[in-house]
N, C-alpha and C positions, 0 to 999 in steps of 0.2 A: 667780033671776037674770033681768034684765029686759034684752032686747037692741032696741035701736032703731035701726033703717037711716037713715042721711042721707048727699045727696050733698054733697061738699063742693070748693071749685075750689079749682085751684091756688093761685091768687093768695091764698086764706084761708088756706092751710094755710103759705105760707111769710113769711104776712104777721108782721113782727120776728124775725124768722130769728135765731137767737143759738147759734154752736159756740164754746165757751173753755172752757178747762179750769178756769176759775170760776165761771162762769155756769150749765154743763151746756150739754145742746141743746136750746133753746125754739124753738118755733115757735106758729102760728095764734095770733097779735096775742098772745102771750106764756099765754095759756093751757094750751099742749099739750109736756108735758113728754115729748120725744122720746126722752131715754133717758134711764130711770128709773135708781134703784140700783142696778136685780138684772137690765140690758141691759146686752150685752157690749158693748164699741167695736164702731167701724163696720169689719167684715172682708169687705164684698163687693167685689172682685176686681175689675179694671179691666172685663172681660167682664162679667160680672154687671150692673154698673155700667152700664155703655153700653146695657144691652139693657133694662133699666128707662127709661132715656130714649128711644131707639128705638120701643118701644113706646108713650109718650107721643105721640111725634113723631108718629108713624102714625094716632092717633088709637083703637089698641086698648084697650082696657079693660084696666086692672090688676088681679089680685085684690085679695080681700076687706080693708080694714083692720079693724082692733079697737083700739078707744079705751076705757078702763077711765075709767069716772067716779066723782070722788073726792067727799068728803063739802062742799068747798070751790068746788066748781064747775067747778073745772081738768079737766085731760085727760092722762091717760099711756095711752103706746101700748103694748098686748099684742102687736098683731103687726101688721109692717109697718113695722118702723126701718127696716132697713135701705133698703129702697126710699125712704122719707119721706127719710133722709137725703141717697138717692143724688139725688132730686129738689131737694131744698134747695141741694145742689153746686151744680148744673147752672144752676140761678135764680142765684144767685151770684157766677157765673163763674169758679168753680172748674177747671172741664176743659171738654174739647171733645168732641165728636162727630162721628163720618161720619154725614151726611144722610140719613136713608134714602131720598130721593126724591131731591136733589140730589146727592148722591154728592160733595159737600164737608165739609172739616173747619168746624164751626159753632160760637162761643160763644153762649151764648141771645143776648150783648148783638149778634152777628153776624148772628143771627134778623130777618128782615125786620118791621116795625110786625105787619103779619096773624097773622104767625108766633108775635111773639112775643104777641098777643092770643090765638089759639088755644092756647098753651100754658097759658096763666093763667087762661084758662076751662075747662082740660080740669078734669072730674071726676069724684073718688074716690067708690066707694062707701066708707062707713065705717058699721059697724056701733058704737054708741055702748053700751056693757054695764056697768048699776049692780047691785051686789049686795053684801056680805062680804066680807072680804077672802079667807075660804076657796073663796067660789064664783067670782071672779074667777080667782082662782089653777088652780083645777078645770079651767076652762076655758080660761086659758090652756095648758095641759100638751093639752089636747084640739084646739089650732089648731095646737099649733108641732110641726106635721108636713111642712111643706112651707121651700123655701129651704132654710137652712143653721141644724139645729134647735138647740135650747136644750141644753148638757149638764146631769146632774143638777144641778149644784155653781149651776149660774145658774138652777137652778128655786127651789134651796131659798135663795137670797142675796132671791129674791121674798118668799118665806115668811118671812124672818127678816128682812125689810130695815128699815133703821134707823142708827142712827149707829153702831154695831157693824160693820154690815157694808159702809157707806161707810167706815170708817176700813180697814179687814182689806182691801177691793180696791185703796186706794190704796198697799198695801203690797205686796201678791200679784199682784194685779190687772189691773196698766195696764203699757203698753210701756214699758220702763227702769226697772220698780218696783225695790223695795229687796231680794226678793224675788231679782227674777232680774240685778240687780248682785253682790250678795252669793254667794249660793249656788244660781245655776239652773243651772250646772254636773252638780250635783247630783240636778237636779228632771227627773225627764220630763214632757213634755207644753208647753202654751202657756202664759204667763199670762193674757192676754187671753181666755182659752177658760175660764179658773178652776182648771185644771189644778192648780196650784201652790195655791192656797189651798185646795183639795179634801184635797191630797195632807198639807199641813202639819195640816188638822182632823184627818184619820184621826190623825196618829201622837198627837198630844196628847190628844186623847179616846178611843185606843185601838177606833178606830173608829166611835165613837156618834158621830156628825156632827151627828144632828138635836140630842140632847140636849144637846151642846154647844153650838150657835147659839141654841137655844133659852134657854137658862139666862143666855147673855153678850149678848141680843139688844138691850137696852139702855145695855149700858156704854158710855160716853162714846167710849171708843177700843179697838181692839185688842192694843194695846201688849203686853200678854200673852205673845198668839199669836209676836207678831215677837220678844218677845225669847226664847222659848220656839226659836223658830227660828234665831235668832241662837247658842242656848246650842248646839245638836245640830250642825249646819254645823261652829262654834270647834273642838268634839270631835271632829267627824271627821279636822279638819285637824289637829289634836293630834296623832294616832296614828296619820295617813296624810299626813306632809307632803307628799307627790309625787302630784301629782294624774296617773289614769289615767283615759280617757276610758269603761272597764267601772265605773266607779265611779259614772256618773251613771244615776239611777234607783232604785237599791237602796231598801230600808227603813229609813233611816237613822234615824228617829225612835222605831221601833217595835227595834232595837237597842239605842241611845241610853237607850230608857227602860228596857230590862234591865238592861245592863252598864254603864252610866254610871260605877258604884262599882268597878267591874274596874279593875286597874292593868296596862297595859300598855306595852311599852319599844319606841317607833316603830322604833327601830333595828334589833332583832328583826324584829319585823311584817313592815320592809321587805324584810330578806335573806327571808324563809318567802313573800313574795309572788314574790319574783323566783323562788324555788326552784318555787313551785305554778303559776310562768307557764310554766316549762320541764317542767312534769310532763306524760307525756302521756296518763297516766290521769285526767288534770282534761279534763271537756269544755264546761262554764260555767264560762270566766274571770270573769264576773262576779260568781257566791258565794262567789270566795276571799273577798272581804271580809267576808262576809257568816261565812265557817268560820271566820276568822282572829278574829274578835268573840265567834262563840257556840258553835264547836265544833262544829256539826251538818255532817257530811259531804255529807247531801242535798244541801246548798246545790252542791257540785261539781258533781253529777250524773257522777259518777265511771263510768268504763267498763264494759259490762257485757258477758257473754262472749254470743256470738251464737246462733242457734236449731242454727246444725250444731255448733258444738262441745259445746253443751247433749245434743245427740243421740247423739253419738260418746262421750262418760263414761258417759250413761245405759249404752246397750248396754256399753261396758267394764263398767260395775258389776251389769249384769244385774237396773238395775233396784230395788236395794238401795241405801234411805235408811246409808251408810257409816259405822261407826265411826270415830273418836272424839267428832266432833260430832254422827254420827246416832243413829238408834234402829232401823237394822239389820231392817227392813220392808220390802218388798215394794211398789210404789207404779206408777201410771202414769205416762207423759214427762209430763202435763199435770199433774201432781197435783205436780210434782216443779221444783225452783227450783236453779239453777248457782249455786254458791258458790265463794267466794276460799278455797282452804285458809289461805292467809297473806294475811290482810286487807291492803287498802291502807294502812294506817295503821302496818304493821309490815315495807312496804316490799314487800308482795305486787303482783305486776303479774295484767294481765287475760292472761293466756297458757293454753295448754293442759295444763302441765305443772301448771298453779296452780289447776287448774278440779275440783269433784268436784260431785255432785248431791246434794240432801238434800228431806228432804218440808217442806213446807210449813212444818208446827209447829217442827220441828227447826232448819229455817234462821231463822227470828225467835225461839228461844230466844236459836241463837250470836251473833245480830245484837242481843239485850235484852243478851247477857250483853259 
């Protein structure tokens, strides 16, 4: 990896300034590809924002940028959008500033002749970094420590970047994607963070994310993926027409790719959810969905009895793993786990009357069986 420092002035760096959502963001006279495939939008914050130009303003030094040089002469920036950007505004006349000296609101075009010479001569250090596309990459993941860092999902969009994964962000990706029109109801997290296109990889590759990106790194478009996501979303709406706001986040894909072929009657569904929203041994309304799909109870996190009624059977039972689900042994409180004699499922509540103690082995027999 070969790293070389150059200063660079303003006025270079915003020289053919270009934001469209066709163009991309180009800057320095059209060579410097300001945000690359696998760079998120611009998400620094009006504060953020301001204190980048303030700094300018004052005459402080900015840290370090990193410029990745490509085999074609051009420039893409490893680190230091978001600032580049917030500077590009600013030249623009995009937004305004408080003064830090005058204590007035200022557009640069507001900036007095000196002022706005001093801005256009201020200069970036940029460190200029040619190597691989592995060692660039290396290195980026070793800078984007500082600001507001890279999540994994926008490391590996780097690594895999390509027409695959310009197609898959314009769908996941960007603010009003298709994505989070359709079903982000659904999705936790941002699009713009990659949230959602993280989340849609795992369910369709069963969690292999890299070998997934890796494999489609080339295909023309993602088309795939969306309609792949298009298919799980229809389904859930199939068998959950009444959207609940517990319903966004779940695993919907990793579901979807189980029971896809299960036949289930919404109308049912609906009464068993209204019934397990009034249960009050459910204590994650959020895995009704998630029971009502695969039958697994954990998903509830169903009531469990507390350390003194734990304590109060032991001594009743002296201690003895009990017949008809024990094995009628002798055992420590710690050695020893509170069971349902009448399981939840057959209408048993968390009470004291319903409570007996069993040893370890014996309670994940009656719990296999």
């Amino acid at each position: 990896m070969k790293i070389e420092p150059k200063n660079i002035k303003i006025s270079e760096l915003v020289e053919g300034y270009i934001n469209s959502e066709e163009e991309g963001v180009i800057g320095y006279g059209g060579k410097l590809n300001i945000r690359p495939q696998y760079q998120r939008e611009f998400i620094y914050k009006e504060k953020e924002r301001n204190l980048v130009i303030d700094t300018l303003l004052k005459g402080f030094p900015l840290s370090i940028f990193y410029w990745a040089v490509s085999d074609d002469g051009t420039y893409e920036i490893l680190d230091g959008q978001q600032r580049t950007i917030s500077i590009s505004k600013f030249i623009d006349n995009d937004f305004s500033v408080k003064h830090p000296i005058h204590g007035r609101d200022v557009y640069f075009h507001s900036l007095t002749d000196d002022e706005q010479k001093e801005v256009m001569d201020y200069e970036i250090l940029v460190y200029f970094c040619e190597g691989d596309t592995s060692e660039k990459l290396a290195w980026f993941q070793i800078i984007n420590i500082a600001g507001v860092p890279l999540e994994d999902q926008e490391l590996r969009n780097a690594i895999y970047s390509g027409s695959w994964v310009t197609s898959a962000r314009s769908i996941f990706s960007k603010t009003g994607c298709y994505a989070y029109n359709f079903g982000g109801d659904y999705l936790n997290g941002s699009a713009i963070r990659q949230d959602y296109l993280e989340t849609v990889i795992k369910w369709i590759s069963d969690n292999k994310i890299e070998e997934y990106m890796s494999s489609h790194q080339h295909d023309v478009d993602a088309d795939d993926l969306k309609n792949y996501f298009t298919e799980v979303i229809n389904w859930v709406k199939e068998i959950f027409p009444i959207y609940r706001d517990q319903m966004k986040g779940r695993d919907w894909g990793y579901l979807y790719n189980n029971h896809k072929d299960n036949e289930y009657d919404s109308d049912e569904l609906e009464s068993k959810v209204k019934d397990l929203f009034d249960d009050d041994e459910v204590t994650n309304q959020k895995g009704i969905f998630d029971y009502l799909i695969s039958g697994d109870e954990k998903t509830l996190s169903l009531r469990q009895f507390d350390k003194k009624t734990k304590a109060k059977i032991y001594e009743r039972q002296n201690g003895i793993c009990v017949k008809p689900d024990g094995c009628e042994e002798q055992f420590e409180l710690n050695e020893m786990e509170a069971d349902h004699i009448t399981p939840w499922s057959r209408g048993g509540k968390t009470i004291e009357e319903n409570c007996q103690v069993l040893c370890k082995s014996c309670n994940n027999r009656k719990r296999d069986n």
